[in-house]
N, C-alpha and C positions, 0 to 999 in steps of 0.2 A: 429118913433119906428122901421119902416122899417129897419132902415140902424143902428141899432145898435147891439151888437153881442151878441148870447145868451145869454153869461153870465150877460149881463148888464139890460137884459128884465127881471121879475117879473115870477113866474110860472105858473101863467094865461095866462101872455102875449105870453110865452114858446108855452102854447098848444095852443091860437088862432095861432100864425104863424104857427104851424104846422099841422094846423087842426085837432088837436086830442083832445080829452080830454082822464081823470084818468083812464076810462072802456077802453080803446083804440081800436083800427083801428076796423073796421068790416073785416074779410077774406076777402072780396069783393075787399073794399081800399087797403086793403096791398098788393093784388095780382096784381090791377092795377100801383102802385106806382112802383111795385118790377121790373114791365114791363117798366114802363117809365125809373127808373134808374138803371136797373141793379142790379145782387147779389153784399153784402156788401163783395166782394175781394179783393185784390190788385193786381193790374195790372204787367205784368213783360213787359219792352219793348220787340221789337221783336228780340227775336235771330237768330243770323247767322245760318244756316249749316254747317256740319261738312267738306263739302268741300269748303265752301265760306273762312271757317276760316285756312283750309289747303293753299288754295291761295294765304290768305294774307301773309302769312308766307312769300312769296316771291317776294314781294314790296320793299322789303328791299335794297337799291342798293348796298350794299357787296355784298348781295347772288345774285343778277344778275351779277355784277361783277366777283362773284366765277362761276355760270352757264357757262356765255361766257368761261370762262377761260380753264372749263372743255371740252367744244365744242372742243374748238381749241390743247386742249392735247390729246384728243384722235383721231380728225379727221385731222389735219393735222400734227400732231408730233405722231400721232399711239402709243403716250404714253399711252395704256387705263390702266394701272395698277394708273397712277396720277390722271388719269379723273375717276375713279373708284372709289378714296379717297375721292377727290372733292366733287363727285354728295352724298357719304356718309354721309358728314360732314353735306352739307344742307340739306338731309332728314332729319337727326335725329334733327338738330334744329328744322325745321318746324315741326316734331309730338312732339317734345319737348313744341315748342309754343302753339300748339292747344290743349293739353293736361294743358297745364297755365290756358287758356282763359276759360276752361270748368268748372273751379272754378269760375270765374267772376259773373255771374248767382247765385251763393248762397246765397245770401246776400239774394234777392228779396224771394228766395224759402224759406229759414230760416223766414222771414216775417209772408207767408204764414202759416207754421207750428204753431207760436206761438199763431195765432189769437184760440179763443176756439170755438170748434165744436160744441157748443148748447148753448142756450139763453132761458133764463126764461122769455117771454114777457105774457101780458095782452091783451087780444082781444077779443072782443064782452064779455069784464065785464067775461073773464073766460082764466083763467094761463096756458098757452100751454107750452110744452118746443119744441124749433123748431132748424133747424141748425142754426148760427149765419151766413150764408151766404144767409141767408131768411128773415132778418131785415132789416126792411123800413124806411124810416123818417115816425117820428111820433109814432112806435113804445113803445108803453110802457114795461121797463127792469125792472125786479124785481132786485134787490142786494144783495147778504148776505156775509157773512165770507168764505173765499175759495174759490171766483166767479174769472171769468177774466172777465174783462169788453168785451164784446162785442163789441161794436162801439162806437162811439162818444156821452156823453148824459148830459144835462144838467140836472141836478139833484132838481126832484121837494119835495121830501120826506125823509130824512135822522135824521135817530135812530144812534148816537154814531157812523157813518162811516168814517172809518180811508182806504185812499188807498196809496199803495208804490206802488209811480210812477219813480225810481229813474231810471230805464229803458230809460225813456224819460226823465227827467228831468235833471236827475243828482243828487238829493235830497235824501241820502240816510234814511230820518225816513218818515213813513207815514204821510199824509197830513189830517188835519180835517177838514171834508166837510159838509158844511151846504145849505139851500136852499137858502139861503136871496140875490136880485142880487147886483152887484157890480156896485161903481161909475163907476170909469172909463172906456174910449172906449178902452184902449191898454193897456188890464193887461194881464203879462207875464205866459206864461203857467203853471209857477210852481207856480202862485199865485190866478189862477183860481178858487176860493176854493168851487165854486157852479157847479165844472163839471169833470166829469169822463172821462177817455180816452182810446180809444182800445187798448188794450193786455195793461194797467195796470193790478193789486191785490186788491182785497180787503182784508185788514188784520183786520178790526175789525168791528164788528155794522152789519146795513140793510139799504136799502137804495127803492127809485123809482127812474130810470130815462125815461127821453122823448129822444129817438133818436137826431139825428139833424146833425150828417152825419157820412157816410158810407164809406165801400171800401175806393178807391184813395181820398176822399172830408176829411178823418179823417188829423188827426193830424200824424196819424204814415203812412199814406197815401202816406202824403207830404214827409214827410224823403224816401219811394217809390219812389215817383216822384222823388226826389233830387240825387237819388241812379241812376235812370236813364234815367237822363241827366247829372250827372255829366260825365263831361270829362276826359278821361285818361290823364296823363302826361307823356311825356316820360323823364323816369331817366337820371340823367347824364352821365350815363355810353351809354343809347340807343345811348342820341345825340351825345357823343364824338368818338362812334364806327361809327356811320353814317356820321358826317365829316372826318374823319379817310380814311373813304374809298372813297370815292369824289376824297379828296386829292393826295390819292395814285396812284389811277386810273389815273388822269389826269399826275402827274407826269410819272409814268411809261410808258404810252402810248406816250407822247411827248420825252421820253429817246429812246423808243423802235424805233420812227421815226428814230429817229437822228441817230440810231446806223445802219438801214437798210441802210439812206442815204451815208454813211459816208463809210459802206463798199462796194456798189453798186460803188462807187466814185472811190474806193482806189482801187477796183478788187480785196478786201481778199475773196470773194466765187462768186459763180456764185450765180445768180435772186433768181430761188429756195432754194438754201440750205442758201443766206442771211438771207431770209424770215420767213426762220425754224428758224435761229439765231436769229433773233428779237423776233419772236413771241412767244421764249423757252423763251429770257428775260423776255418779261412780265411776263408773267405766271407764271416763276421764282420766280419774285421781287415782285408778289402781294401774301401777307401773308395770301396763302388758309387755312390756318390750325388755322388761328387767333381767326373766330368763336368759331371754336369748341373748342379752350385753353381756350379763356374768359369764355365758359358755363363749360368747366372741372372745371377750379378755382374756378368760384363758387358754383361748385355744393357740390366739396370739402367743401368748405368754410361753406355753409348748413348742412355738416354733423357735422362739429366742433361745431358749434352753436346750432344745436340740441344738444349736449352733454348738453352742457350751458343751457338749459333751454327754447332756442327761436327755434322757426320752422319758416321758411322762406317756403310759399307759392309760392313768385314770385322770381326766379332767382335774376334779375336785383339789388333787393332791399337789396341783401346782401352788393353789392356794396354803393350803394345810402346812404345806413344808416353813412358810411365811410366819407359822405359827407355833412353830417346834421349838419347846422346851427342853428334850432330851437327844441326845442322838447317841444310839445304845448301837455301837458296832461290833463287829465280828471282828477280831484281830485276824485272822492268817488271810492273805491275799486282800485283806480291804487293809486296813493301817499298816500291817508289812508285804512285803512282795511275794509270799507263797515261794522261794528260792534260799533254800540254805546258802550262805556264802562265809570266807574265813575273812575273821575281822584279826584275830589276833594272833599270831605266831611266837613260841619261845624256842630260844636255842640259843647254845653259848654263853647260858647264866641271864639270859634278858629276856623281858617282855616286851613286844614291839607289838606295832601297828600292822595288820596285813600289809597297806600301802607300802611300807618302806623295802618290803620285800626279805629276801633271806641270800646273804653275800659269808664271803670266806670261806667259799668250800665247805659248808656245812652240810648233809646229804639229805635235810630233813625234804628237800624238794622233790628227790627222787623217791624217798619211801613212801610219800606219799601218792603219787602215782602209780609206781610199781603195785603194788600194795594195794590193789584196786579194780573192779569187776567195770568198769565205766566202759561203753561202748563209743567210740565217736565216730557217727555216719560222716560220709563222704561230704555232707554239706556242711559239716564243721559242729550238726548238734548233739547233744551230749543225751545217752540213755543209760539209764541205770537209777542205783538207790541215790535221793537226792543229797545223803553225806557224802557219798564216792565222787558224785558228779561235780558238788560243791570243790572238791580237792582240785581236781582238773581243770575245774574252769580258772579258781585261783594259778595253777599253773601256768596256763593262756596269756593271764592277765603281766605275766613276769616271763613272759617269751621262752618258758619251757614247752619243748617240741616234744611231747610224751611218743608219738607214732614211733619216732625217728631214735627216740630212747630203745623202747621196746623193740626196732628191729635191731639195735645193733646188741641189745641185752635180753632177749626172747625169753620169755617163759617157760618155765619147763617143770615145775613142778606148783602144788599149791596143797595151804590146805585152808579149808574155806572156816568160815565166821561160824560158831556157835553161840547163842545166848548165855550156856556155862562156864567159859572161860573167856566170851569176851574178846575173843584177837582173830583174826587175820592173817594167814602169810601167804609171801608168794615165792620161789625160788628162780634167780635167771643167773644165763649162762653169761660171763663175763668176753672179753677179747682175748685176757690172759688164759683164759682154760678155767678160772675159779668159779665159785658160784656164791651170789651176793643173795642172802636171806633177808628179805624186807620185811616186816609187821606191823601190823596198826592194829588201835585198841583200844578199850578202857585203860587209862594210865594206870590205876593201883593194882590192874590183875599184870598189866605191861611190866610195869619195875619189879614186880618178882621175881623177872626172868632177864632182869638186868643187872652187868657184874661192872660194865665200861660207860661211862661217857666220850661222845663225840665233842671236842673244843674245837673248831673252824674241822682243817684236816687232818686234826691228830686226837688222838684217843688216850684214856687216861682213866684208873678204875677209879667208880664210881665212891665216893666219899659219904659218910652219913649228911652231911651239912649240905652235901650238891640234891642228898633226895631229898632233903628235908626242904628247900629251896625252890626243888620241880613240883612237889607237892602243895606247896605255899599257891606256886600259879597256878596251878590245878584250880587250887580252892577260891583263890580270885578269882578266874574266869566263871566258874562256875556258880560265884557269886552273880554274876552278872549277866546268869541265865545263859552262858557260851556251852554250847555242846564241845566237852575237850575231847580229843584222843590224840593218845600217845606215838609217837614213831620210833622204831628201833629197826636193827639190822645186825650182822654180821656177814663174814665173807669166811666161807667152807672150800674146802678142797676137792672132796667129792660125793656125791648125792647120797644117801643112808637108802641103805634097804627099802626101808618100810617109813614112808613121810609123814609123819605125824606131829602133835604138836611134843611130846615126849621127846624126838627127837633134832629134832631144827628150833624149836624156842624155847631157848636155853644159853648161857652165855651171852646174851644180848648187848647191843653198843646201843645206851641209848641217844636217839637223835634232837629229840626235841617234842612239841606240843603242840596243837594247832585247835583252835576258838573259834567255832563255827556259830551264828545263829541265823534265822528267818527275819533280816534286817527289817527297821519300820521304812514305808517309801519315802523318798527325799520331801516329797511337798507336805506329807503327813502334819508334820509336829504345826508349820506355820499354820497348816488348816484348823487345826486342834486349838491353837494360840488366839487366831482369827471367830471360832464358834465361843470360846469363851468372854472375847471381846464383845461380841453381841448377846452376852447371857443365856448362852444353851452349856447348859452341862454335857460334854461330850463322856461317853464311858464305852469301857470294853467287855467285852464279852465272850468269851474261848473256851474251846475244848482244850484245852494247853495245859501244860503244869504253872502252879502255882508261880514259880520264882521265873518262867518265864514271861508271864501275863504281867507281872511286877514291874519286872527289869524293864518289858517296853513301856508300860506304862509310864515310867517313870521318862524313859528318854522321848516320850512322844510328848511328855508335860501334862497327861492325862491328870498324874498325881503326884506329890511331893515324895522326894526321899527319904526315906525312913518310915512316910503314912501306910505302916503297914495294916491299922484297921478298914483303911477305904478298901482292902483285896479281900473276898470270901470266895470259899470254894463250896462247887453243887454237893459235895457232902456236911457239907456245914450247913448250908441253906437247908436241906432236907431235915434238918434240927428243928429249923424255925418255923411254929405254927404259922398261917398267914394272916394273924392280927399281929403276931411279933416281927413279920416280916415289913408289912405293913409302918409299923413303927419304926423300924430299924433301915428301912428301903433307902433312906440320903444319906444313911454313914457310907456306901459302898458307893464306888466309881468301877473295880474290876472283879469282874468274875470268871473264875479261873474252872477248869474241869466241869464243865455243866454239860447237861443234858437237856434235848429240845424242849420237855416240859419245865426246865427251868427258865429258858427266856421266855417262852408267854409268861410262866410267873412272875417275872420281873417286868415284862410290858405289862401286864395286868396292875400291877402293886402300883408302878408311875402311874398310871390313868386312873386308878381309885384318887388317887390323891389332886387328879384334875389337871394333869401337866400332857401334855402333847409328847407323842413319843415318837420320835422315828428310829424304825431300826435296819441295819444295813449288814447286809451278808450276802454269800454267794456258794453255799453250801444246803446241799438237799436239807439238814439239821436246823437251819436256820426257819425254811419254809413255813413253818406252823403261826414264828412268831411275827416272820415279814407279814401276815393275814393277818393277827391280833392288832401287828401296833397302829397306831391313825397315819402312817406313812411308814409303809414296802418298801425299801430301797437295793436293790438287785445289782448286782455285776455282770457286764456285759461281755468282757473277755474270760474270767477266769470262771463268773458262776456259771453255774448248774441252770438248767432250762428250767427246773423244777423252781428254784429261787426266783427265777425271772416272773415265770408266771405265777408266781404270789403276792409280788412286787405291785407297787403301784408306780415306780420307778425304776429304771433302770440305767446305772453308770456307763455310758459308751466306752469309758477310757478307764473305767476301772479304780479311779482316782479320788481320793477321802476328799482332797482339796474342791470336787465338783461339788460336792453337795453343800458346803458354803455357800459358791456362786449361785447352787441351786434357792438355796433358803434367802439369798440376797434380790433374788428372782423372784421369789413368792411373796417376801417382804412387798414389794414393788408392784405387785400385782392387785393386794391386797388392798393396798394405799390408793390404787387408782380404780380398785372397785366401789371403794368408800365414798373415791370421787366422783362416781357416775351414782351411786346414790343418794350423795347430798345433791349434786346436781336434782337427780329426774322428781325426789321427795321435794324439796324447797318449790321446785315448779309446781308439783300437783299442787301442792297446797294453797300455791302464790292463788290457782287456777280457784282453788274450793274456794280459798278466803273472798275471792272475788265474788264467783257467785252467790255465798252465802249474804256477802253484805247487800249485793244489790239486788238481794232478794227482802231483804230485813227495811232496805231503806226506799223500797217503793219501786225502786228503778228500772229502764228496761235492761231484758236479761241478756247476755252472750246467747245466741243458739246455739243449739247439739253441732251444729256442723263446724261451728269456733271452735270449739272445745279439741271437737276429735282431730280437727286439722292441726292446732296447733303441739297436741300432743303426738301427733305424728313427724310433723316436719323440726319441730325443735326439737324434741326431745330425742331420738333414735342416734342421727348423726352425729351430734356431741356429744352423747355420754359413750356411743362407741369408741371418738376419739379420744378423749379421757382416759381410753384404759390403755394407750400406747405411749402414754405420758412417760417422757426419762424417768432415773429413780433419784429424789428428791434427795440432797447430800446428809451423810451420817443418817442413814438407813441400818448402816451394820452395828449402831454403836446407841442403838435403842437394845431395852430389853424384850422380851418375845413378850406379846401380846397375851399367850395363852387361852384356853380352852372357854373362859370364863368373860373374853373381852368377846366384843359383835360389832357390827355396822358402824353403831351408834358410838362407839367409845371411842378416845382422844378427844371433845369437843364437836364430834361430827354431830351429834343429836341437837346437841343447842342450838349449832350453826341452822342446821334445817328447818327449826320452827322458827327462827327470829328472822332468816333470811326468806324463808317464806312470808313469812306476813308483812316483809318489807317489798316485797315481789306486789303483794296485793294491794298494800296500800298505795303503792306507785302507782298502780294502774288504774286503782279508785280514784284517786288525785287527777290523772291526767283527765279521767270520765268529767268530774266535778268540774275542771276548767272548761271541758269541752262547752258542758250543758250553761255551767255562768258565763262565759264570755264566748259565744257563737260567733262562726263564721258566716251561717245561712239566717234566713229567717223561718218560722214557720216549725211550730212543736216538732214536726214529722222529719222533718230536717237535721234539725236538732238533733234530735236524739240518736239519728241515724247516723250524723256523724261522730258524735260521744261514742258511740258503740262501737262504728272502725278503730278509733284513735285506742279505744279502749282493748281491742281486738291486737291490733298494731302494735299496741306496749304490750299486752301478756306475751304478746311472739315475741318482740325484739328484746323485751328486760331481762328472759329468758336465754337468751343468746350472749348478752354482755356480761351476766351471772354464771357462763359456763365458764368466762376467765378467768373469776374470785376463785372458785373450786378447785384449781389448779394442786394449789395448797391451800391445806386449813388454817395454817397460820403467819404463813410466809405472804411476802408482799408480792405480788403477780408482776410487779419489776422486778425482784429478786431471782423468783423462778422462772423467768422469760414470757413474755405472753405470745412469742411467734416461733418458740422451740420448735414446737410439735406439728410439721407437715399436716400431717395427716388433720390433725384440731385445726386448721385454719381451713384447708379446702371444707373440712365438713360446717366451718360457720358459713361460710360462702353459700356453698350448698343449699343451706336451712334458709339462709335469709334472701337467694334468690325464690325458693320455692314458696315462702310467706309473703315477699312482695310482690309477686304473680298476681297473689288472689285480689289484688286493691290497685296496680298498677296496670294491668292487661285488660285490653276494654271485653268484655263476654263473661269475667269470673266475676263480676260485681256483683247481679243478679243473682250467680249460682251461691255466692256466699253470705248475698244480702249486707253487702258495704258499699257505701261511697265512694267516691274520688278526693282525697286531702288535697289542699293547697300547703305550700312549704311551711306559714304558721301553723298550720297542724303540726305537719313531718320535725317541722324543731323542736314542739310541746313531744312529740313521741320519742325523738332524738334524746332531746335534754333526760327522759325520765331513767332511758337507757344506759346515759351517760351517768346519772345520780347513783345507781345501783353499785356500777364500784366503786367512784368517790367514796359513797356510805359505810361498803364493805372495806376498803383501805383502811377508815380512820377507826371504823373498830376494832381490826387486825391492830395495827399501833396499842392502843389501848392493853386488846390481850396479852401481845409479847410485850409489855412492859409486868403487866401483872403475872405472868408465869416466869419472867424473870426473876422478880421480887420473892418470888414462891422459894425459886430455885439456892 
């Protein structure tokens, strides 16, 4: 008996385990117990400091890479206006980070908030009310209508108690709780039907329960614990920025060698001023400005998205969404509306549509009203169990006046719903003096206690072939996942002694049948239709029964009808080891009756297999896995603060269809981060290839001070603009890039090295005319001016190369080259502040350039102009050959 779980012990056996009986604890015991285990709270692991977390900020090896960078700009190149930038860029990211991470922690606090501040316990045989963080095991909780559950309790005493756990569970109608224990050792929490759980509702009845655990030991505890130790993932964007920079660093730093050795060799500078020449490459050719463009883009990207309806919490994830292969949702209030409603009605031999309503004098509209605890407040809204309320808003919707009912046919007697027999009734006084018995119900315990059918206004005793017929729809509906119940009546003369069900249900008329379910939302299915168009696997994920999780599946287009293998349930799953789960994980699309450690199971099993998961929920239950998967996706109206703050995102409008536009969002983001990296990469390197050659081939060099100016004023302004780029057409009708694609993939890698070394050679080219066919005479001359012109094309060929990038493979007339406001000011921009240094008399000197005459300015023109000619006609080329492919 020891080793079996409450729910499975007797409510005797309840309180010998826990040493308590009915009068509960003495003060004495509880105060000792409350000492041995601690207040009933939830634990938060231990947080960082604000400077622990400022720290980590700079782990990063970019931003060590950019720190050094900045060392050496300002202390040995005395550039501190660049090292000025630099040390900028990584401030604001790191309080940008630590300012993320101070949301990480809500979820757990959100927890804390929901639990209720007082508990109605039993002790020493007398009803205290105490804080709920002063409950012991053993504990006796009183229960009524409007309670939160306190803590953990297995229920020895329940009147009519209905609790909505959907929080936890996923189950959007309350649950009917009885005391009687349960066979089995491993029933699933949503089928517990003899136990209560902390921060549930109570929405109907009274109840007793016996403690039986507290704080961290509960059930919403554990989803605590699971919040914290889950581990962070880092996005795809973290990990392709962090090999990114590895990458670059080592290249750059082995170019930088090469170019000290090469001119130390050649005798183009003396020891020091080579050493400023190398050290200016580096610093050059590593894209300091990369950080802070990635977090502009997205931070942009966040503001459009908010328009749309989604907030992004964490940077990274505006990205990530872009890249999502799975989208693993919570059914109840994210794919349906969390609102029972009647879809289907029978009476008078026919199955109908709710819409079409219910005509002929049939009564089934009043039993179902009558027949009903539904409160409706003064402003028209409906309180009670969300079946009852379901019935009456259907009424509303067909201009049944229930108030106006009930006053002219009042209530006057009832006897209320039990779980053993299943029915409902209610007794009202008619106008004639009679009194009309209303009942609703389970149908099959209903027709026992029916002898007549209702036909329109007349009645007629019931036939084997008419039950055989209501049970037929029965079982259709409930094929299709419809929550039925039945309606009946009769009309009495005068009220019985003693009201019971023994005596008023009995001789029943029956009415008719009524199809209730938690409908999918209207935008749902197109959204679902839409993520599959763009090859994301949409799937579901519920606390729900089996054949309801089916039924919507099937009408949301998740999955085919009849694919009954793509549905498991959390005890089925619990079968499967996690290398057979592993295996087995892409037969299933829905999973039905889980539990919170099942959906990290299942975001874990996708991301073993290398797919991007997002997961979407709005229920405390959910929380552990919105942490796990590489995108949180939260609701904003119906979830839980707890979901929110686990979330990397959060639905404003609640709506499945947002996180399409969302993922059409991060697509687009992603496409224009790639463009500010083939952009800023093709430039450094246009820059390195330059100075390596005309270190290799004798020539005079660019100075540090070219170098950094031109990577400052070209390169910032348009790779920012680049990321507000429109979103390039059939975005949605690619497949998801996945976990395994980076920067470099589509074409973007190739384009970077060949369009870089087209960058160089241009600008070598225009040096080589400068020095063969001179404007001046006099070596000194010369070369000074090859150097401008030379200076002049890295900046400007740079600038005309920011319109190729547009797209990688589309024609820069195709995609507009003046769409983008924002990309035309910032060319302006760039290329007033590059013609400054050559055009404005005082900046020569400080730059060490010339004055061009207009043969110069057209040789620097024309090289600017060849750049996209060049890039047009190879574009041509590729889209013929990826045609060809195709």
């Amino acid at each position: 008996m020891a080793n079996k779980p409450p729910y499975a012990l007797s409510s005797e056996a309840v309180l010998k385990q826990e040493q308590t009986s009915l009068t509960g604890l003495t003060k004495e015991a509880a105060q000792t117990r409350l000492n041995e285990n601690g207040p009933n709270e939830l634990v938060q692991a231990e947080k960082k400091g604000m400077l622990a977390r400022f720290l980590d900020q700079f782990k990063d090896f970019m931003i060590i890479v950019l720190l050094v960078a900045a060392l050496i700009a300002g202390f040995l190149l005395s550039e501190w206006a660049d090292a000025g930038i630099i040390l900028a860029v990584v401030l604001l990211n790191a309080v940008f980070g630590v300012f993320q991470e101070s949301k990480a922690e809500e979820a757990i606090d959100a927890l804390k908030e929901m639990s209720t501040p007082n508990a109605h316990v039993r002790r020493g045989d007398q009803v205290l009310t105490i804080p709920s963080s002063q409950l012991v095991l053993g504990d006796i909780v009183l229960l009524e209508a409007g309670d939160v559950v306190p803590a953990d309790l297995r229920l020895v005493e329940s009147a009519n108690l209905k609790i909505e756990e959907s929080a936890l569970t996923g189950e959007s109608v309350p649950v009917d709780k009885t005391t009687a224990p349960l066979d089995a050792d491993d029933v699933g929490i949503g089928d517990r039907t003899n136990m209560a759980f902390m921060n549930s509702n109570i929405t109907y009845g009274r109840g007793v329960g016996v403690v039986i655990a507290t704080g961290m030991q509960t059930e919403v505890g554990r989803i605590a614990g699971m919040i914290n130790s889950a581990e962070e993932t880092n996005t795809p964007l973290q990990e392709n920025l962090k090999s990114l920079g590895k990458t670059l660093t080592v290249m750059i730093l082995v170019i930088a060698v090469i170019v000290f050795a090469v001119g130390i060799w050649r005798q183009a500078a003396s020891l020091p001023e080579m050493f400023l020449t190398a050290v200016s490459l580096a610093v050059a050719a590593i894209p300091e400005g990369l950080p802070a463009i990635v977090t502009i883009i997205l931070a942009l990207g966040t503001q459009k998205m908010a328009k749309r309806h989604a907030l992004v919490r964490k940077l990274p994830a505006v990205e990530t969404l872009g890249s999502t292969d799975i989208i693993a949702s919570d059914k109840t209030g994210t794919l349906t509306q969390n609102k029972m409603t009647v879809e289907k009605v029978y009476y008078d031999g026919q199955l109908n549509d709710a819409s079409a309503g219910i005509h002929g004098g049939n009564p089934l509209m009043t039993i179902m009203n009558f027949a009903n605890d539904t409160q409706v407040q003064d402003d028209g809204k409906l309180l009670g169990d969300p079946t009852e309320t379901a019935l009456v808003a259907y009424g509303k919707t067909q201009n049944y006046d229930v108030a106006k009912a009930l006053t002219d046919e009042p209530r006057i007697a009832e006897v209320p719903f039990d779980s053993e027999r299943k029915l409902m009734t209610t007794v009202h006084r008619r106008a004639d003096g009679k009194l009309l018995v209303a009942t609703k119900g389970a149908p099959d315990e209903l027709l026992k206690r029916v002898t007549d059918l209702a036909t329109g206004e007349n009645t007629a005793p019931l036939s084997d072939s008419e039950r055989d017929a209501i049970l037929k729809a029965n079982k259709d509906m409930a094929t299709q996942a419809l929550r039925v119940l039945g309606m009946a009546y009769k009309v009495i003369d005068t009220l019985p002694e003693k009201v019971d069900s023994d005596t008023v249900e009995n001789h029943m008329i029956f009415a008719g049948l009524v199809g209730m379910i938690d409908p999918e939302r209207p935008e749902a299915e197109a959204a679902v239709a839409e993520a599959k168009a763009a090859g994301i696997r949409p799937m579901m994920i519920t606390g729900d029964h089996r054949d309801t999780a089916e039924a919507i599946a099937v009408r949301l287009g998740i999955i085919d009808q009849g694919d009954d293998d793509a549905v498991i349930t959390g005890a089925e799953l619990d079968q499967q080891s996690d290398d057979e789960f592993a295996k087995n994980v892409a037969k299933y699309s829905v999973y039905a009756r889980v539990a919170p450690e099942h959906k990290v199971r299942i975001v874990n099993a996708w991301q073993k297999k290398g797919k991007v998961v997002a997961m979407t929920g709005d229920g405390v239950n959910d929380a552990p896995a919105l942490k796990a998967a590489d995108i949180g996706i939260g609701m904003g109206i119906t979830g839980t603060e707890v979901s929110k703050g686990a979330s990397d995102m959060v639905l404003a409008d609640d709506n499945f269809a947002t996180i399409v536009v969302a993922v059409e969002e991060g697509r687009k983001v992603f496409s224009n981060i790639q463009k500010a990296i083939q952009y800023l990469l093709s430039a450094n390197l246009g820059e390195v290839l330059t100075l390596f050659m005309m270190t290799m081939l004798g020539w005079d060099l660019l100075a540090p001070v070219h170098i950094l100016w031109i990577n400052l004023v070209t390169d910032t302004f348009p790779a920012i603009a680049l990321g507000v780029e429109p979103t390039e057409p059939g975005i949605m009708k690619q497949k998801p890039r996945g976990r395994k694609s980076n920067f470099f993939s589509g074409g973007v890698g190739p384009a970077v090295i060949w369009q870089g070394i087209l960058e160089g050679l241009l600008t070598l080219g225009v040096y080589w005319i400068a020095i063969t066919y001179p404007v001046h005479s006099g070596s000194a001359a010369i070369h000074a001016d090859a150097l401008t012109m030379a200076y002049a094309t890295l900046g400007l060929i740079q600038l005309f190369h920011a319109f190729n990038v547009k797209s990688i493979h589309q024609s820069l007339f195709t995609v507009g080259a003046f769409r983008n406001k924002a990309f035309n000011w910032a060319i302006l921009a760039s290329f007033v502040l590059l013609a400054v240094t050559i055009l404005v008399p005082g900046f020569n000197g400080l730059f060490h350039v010339t004055s061009l005459d207009w043969h110069q300015w057209i040789t620097v023109l024309g090289a600017g102009v060849a750049m996209i000619v060049i890039v047009e006609i190879v574009k041509v080329f590729e889209r013929a050959r990826r045609k060809q492919r195709a």
